[in-house]
C-alpha positions as CSV (number, residue, x, y, z in Angstrom):
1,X,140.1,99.2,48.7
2,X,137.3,100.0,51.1
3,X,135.4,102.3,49.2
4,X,135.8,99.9,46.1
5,X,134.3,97.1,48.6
6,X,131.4,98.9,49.4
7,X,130.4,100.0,45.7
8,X,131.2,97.0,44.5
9,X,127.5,94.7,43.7
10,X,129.2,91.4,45.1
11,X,129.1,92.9,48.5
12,X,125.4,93.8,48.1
13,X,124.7,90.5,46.6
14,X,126.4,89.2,50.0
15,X,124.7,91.1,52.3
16,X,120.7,89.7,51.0
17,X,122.3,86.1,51.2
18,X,122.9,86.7,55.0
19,X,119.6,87.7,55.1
20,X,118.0,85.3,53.5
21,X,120.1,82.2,54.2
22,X,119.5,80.7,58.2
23,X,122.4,80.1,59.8
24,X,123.1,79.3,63.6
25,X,125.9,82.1,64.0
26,X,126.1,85.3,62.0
27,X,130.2,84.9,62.0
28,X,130.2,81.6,60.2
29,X,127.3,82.9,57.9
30,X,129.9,85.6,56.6
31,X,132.7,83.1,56.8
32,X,130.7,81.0,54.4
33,X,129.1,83.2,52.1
34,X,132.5,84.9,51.1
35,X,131.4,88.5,52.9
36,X,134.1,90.6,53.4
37,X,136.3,91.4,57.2
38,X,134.4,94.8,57.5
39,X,131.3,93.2,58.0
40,X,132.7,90.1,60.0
41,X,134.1,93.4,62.1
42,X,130.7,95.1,62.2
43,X,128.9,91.9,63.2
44,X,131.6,91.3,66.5
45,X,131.1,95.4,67.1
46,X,127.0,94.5,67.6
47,X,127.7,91.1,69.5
48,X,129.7,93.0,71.5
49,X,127.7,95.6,72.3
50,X,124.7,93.8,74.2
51,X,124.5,94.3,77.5
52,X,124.7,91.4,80.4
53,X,122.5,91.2,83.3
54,X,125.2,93.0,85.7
55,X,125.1,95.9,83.5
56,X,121.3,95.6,82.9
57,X,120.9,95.7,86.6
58,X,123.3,98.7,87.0
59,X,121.9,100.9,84.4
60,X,118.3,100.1,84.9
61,X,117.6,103.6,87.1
62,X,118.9,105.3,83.8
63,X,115.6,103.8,81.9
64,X,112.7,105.2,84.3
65,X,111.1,107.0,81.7
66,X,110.5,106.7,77.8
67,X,111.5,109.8,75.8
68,X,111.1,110.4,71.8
69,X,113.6,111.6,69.6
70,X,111.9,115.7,68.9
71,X,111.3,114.7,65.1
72,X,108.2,117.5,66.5
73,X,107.5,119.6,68.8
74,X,105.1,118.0,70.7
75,X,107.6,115.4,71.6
76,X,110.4,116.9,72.2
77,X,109.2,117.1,76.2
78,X,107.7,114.4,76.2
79,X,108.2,112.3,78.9
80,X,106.3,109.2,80.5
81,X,106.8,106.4,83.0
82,X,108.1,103.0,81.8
83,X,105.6,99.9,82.2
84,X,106.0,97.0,80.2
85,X,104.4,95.0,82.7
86,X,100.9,96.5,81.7
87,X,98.4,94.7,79.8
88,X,98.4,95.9,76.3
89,X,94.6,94.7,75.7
90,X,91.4,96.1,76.3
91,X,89.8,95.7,80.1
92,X,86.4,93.4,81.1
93,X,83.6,95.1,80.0
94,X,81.5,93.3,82.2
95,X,83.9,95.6,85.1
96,X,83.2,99.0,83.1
97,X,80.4,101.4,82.7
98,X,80.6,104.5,80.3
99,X,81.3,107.7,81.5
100,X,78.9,110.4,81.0
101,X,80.6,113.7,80.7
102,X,78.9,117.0,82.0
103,X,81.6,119.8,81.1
104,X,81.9,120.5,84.8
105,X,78.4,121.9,85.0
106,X,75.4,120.8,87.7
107,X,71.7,119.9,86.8
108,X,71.0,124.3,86.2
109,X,73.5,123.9,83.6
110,X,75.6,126.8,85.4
111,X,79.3,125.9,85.4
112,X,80.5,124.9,89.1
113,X,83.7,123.0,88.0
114,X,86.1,125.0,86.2
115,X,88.4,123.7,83.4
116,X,86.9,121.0,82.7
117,X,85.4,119.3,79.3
118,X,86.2,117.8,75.9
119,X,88.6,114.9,76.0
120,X,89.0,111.4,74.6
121,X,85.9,109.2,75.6
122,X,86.3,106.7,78.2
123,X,84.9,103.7,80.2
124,X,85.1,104.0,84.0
125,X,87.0,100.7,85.9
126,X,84.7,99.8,88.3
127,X,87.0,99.1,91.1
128,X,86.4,97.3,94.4
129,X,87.1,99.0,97.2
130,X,85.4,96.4,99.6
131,X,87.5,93.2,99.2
132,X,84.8,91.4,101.2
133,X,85.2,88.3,98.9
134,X,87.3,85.8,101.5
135,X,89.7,83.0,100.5
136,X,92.6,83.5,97.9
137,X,92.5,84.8,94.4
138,X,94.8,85.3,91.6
139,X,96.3,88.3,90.2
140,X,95.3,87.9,86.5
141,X,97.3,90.9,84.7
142,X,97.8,95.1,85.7
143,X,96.4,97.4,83.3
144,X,95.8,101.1,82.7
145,X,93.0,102.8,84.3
146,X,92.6,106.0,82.6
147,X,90.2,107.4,85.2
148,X,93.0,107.0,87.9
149,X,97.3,107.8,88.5
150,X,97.7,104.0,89.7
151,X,97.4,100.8,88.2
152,X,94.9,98.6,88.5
153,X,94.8,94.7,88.8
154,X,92.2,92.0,87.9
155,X,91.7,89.4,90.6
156,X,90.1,86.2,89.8
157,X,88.3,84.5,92.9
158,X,89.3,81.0,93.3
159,X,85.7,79.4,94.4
160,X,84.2,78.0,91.7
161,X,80.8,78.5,93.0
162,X,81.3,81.9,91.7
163,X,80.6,83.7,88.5
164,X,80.6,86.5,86.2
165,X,80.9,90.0,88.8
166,X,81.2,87.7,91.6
167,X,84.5,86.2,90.5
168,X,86.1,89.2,88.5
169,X,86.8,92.3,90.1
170,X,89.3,95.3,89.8
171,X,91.7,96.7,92.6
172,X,94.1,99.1,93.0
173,X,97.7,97.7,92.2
174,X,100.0,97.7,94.8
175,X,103.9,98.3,94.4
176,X,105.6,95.5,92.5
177,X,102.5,93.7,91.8
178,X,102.8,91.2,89.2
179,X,100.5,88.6,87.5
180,X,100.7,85.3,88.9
181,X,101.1,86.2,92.7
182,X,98.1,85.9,94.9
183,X,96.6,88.2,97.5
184,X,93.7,87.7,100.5
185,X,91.3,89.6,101.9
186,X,90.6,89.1,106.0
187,X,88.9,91.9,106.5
188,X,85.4,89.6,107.2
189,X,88.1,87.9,109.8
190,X,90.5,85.6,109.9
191,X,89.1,82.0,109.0
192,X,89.2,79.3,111.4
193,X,92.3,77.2,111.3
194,X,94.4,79.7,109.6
195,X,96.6,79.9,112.3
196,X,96.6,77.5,114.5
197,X,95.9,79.1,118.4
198,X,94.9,82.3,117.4
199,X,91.8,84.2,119.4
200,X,90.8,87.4,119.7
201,X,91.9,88.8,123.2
202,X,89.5,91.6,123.6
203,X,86.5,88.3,123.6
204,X,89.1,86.2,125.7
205,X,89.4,89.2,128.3
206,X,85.6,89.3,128.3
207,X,84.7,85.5,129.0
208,X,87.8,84.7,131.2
209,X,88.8,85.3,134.8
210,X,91.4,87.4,135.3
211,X,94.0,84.3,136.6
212,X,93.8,83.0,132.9
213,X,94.5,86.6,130.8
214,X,97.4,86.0,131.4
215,X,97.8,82.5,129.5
216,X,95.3,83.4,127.3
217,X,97.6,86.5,125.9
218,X,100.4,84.8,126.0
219,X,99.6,82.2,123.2
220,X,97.2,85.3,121.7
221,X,100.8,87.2,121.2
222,X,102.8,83.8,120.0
223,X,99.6,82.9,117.6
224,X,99.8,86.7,116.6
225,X,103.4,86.9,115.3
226,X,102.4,83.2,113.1
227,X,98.9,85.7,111.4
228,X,101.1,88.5,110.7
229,X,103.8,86.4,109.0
230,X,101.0,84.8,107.2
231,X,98.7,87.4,106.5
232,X,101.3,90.4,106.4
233,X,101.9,90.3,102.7
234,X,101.7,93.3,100.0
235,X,97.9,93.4,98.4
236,X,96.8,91.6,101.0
237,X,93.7,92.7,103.4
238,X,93.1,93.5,107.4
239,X,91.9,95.1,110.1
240,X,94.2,97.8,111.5
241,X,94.2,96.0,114.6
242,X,96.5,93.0,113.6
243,X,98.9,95.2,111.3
244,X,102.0,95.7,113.3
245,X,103.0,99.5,114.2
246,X,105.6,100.9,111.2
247,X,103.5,98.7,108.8
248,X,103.5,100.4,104.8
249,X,99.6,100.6,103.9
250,X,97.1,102.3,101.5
251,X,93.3,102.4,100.6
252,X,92.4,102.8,104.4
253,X,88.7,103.0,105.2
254,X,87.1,105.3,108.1
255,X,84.0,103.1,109.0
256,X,84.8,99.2,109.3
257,X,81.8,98.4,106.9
258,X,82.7,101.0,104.5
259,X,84.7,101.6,101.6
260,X,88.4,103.0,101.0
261,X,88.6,106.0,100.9
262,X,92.3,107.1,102.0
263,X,95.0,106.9,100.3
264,X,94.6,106.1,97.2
265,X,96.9,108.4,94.5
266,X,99.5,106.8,93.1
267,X,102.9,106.0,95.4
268,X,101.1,107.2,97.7
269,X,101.4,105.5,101.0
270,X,100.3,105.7,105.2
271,X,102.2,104.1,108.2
272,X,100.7,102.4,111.4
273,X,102.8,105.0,113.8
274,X,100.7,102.6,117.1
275,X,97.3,100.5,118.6
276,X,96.1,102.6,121.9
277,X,95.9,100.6,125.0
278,X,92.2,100.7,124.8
279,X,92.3,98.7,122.3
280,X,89.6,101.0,119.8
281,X,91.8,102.9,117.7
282,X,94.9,102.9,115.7
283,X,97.3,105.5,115.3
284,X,98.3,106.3,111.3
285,X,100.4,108.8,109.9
286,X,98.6,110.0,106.3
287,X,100.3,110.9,103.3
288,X,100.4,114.8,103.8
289,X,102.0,114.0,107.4
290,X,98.6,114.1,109.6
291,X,98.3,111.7,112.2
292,X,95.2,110.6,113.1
293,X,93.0,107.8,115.3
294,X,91.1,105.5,113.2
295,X,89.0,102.8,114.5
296,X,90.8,99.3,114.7
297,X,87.8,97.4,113.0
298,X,88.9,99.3,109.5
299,X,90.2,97.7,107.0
300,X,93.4,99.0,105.1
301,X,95.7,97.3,102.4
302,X,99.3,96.2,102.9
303,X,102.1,98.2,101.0
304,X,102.4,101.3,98.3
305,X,100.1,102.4,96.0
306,X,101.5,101.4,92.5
307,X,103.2,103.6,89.5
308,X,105.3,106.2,91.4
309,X,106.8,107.5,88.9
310,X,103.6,109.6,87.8
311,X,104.2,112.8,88.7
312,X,107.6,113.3,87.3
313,X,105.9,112.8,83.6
314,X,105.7,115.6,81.2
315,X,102.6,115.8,79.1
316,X,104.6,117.6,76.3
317,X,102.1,119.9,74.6
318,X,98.9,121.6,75.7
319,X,97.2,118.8,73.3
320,X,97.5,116.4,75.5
321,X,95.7,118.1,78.6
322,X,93.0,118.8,76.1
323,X,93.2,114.6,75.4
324,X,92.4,114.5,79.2
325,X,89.5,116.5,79.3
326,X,91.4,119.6,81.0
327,X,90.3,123.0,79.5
328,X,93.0,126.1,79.7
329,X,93.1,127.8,82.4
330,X,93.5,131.6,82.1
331,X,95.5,133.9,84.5
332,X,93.4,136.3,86.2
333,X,95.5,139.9,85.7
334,X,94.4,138.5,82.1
335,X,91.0,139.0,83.1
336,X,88.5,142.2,83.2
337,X,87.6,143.3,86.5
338,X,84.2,142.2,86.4
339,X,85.7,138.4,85.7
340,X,88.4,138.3,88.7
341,X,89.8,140.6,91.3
342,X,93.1,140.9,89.4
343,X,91.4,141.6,86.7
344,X,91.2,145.2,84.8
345,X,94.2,148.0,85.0
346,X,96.6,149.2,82.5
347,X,99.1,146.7,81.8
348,X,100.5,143.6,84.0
349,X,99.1,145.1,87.4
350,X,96.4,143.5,90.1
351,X,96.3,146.9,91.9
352,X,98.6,146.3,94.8
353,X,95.7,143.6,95.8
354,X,96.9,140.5,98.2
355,X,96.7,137.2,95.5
356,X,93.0,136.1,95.5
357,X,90.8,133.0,93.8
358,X,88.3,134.4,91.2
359,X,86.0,133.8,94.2
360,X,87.9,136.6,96.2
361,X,89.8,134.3,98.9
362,X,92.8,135.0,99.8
363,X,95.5,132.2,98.6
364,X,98.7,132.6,99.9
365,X,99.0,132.2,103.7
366,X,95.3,132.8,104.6
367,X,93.5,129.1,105.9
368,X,90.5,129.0,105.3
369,X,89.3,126.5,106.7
370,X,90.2,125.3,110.3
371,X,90.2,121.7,110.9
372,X,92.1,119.6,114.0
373,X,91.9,120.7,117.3
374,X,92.3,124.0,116.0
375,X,88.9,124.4,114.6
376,X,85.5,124.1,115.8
377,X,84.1,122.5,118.5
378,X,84.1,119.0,117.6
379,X,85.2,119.4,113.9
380,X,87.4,116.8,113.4
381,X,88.8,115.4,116.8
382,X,90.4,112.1,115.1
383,X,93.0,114.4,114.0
384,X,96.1,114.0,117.1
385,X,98.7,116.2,115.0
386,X,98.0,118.1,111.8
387,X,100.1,118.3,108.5
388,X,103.0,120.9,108.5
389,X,102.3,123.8,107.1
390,X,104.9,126.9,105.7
391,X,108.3,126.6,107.4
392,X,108.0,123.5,109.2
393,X,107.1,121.6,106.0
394,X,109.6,123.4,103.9
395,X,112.4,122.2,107.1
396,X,111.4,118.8,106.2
């Protein structure tokens, strides 16, 4: 009787009315036009099946990533991040410049960048890494930045006394950023009557006697703990001297007029680890586990760098690096000798040779280059404790 139902042309007939014909439920549609009980029991099967917001929420780390069904082989690997928050349009081309593409090589034309060229063309973000413009303004939308792992967000300035470059700008997304929300920059200070009390002890302990410090630094620490809870506040911008120690932060600068230029990757992230007593630099703990003293006047942005979930993607095919402007790269026992030290022999053999760069240094174990306390006189004496390295980074 089934089969007969599902050759017969009335049932087909049924099926385009439902299709053409609105109705407010699907049940009563079938109900109405005469359709048979196995599609009323199909239709209850898919009404059935759609999820509610408790399983939604349960099942969402399931649906990190987009894969393809391998129809080919160039998908069948393929693995990317999910975003549907990004903006599916093109960016201001007011905020991008072209990018000129050199293959890797200098001014001579000799090659000093290896594996680089081709790829698809592109238009560089011009990204502000400043954030001098004061007062608030709004996150328009995140987009793609092809030229960078993270996201990107378009800030509109509030001031209407502002136009064009001046009002538009491009900064690096944090975590959870989301058009609509609204982020500040302080780093040219806190604005008068922000916070209401607030003064800068290091001018009170200047001008003052020393029997008023002491008031004067106890409504400094009370007006303190109002900024941060009013300032503290993911995108947001301040001096590493009024984020509080164990603070999440990115885009840290090393000169307090210059640009970011730490931490910046995507989900990457630093920590405020402490302020010295002098009061002229901060203590922060760096991505690669480094802790070093940065001046206190330096800007850095509140929270995690956004998209994560970038470096677990899979490209998929060799097509793809080509479509980002990476070239092979080829192994050096593949090599003649003249081209690599691996290179030459009979067969799979590098000659009992330790592993070495094409350039001849030495790559597993060997540091070459010495920086910390370690190293040279005066190399790099910001650094307090150095990244682990070999056993103690694999302990952690």
């Amino acid at each position: 009787m089934l089969a007969a139902a599902r050759s017969s042309p009335s049932l087909l007939r049924t099926c385009f009315s439902c299709l053409n014909q609105p109705a407010k439920s699907p049940i009563n549609a079938v109900v109405r036009s005469g359709g048979s009980l196995l599609q009323l029991r199909s239709l209850a099967t898919e009404t059935e099946r759609v999820p509610n917001e408790v399983s939604a929420a349960l099942a969402r780390t399931a649906n990190l990533f987009k894969t393809y069904k391998p129809i080919t082989p160039g998908i069948r690997h393929l693995r990317r991040p999910l975003n549907p928050h990004l903006y599916a349009g093109r960016p201001v081309r007011l905020l991008t410049v072209p990018l000129r593409k050199t293959g890797g090589r200098n001014h001579h034309g000799h090659l000093v960048s290896r594996h680089i060229g081709g790829g698809h063309k592109q238009r560089i973000r011009i990204i502000d890494f400043m954030r001098t413009t004061p007062g608030v303004q709004d996150v328009v939308r995140i987009e793609y930045d092809p030229g960078r792992s993270a996201h990107i967000a378009l800030l509109c300035a509030r001031d209407k006394g502002k136009d064009g470059g001046r009002k538009w700008s491009y900064v690096l997304a944090t975590e959870g950023m989301r058009a609509g929300q609204t982020v500040e920059s302080f780093r040219m200070g806190v604005p008068d009557g922000l916070v209401p009390g607030f003064v800068n002890v290091k001018k009170t302990k200047k001008s003052s006697k020393s029997n008023d410090v002491l008031d004067n630094e106890t409504s400094a620490a009370l007006a303190s703990g109002l900024l941060r809870a009013r300032t503290i506040k993911p995108g947001n911008v301040l001096p590493l001297g009024l984020i509080p120690v164990g603070t999440i932060i990115h885009c840290v600068a090393l000169k307090p007029d210059g640009p970011a230029i730490l931490v910046r990757s995507a989900g990457t992230f630093a920590q405020v680890m402490a302020h010295e007593a002098s009061g002229r630099y901060s203590q922060v703990r760096l991505q690669s586990g480094e802790v070093r003293k940065i001046l206190q006047d330096c800007p850095a942005t509140i929270g995690k760098v956004s998209n994560p979930l970038w470096k677990n993607r899979s490209l998929g095919k060799a097509g793809r690096s080509r479509w980002l402007g990476r070239r092979p790269s080829v192994r050096g026992m593949a090599m003649n000798a003249c081209d690599h030290p691996h290179g030459g022999g009979r067969g799979k053999s590098k000659g009992n040779k330790h592993p070495r760069s094409v350039w001849g240094w030495l790559t597993k174990g060997k540091r070459t280059r010495k920086p910390g306390p370690k190293g040279p006189k005066n190399s790099n004496k910001m650094v307090i404790k150095e990244r682990p390295r070999g056993i103690e980074r694999r302990s952690n």
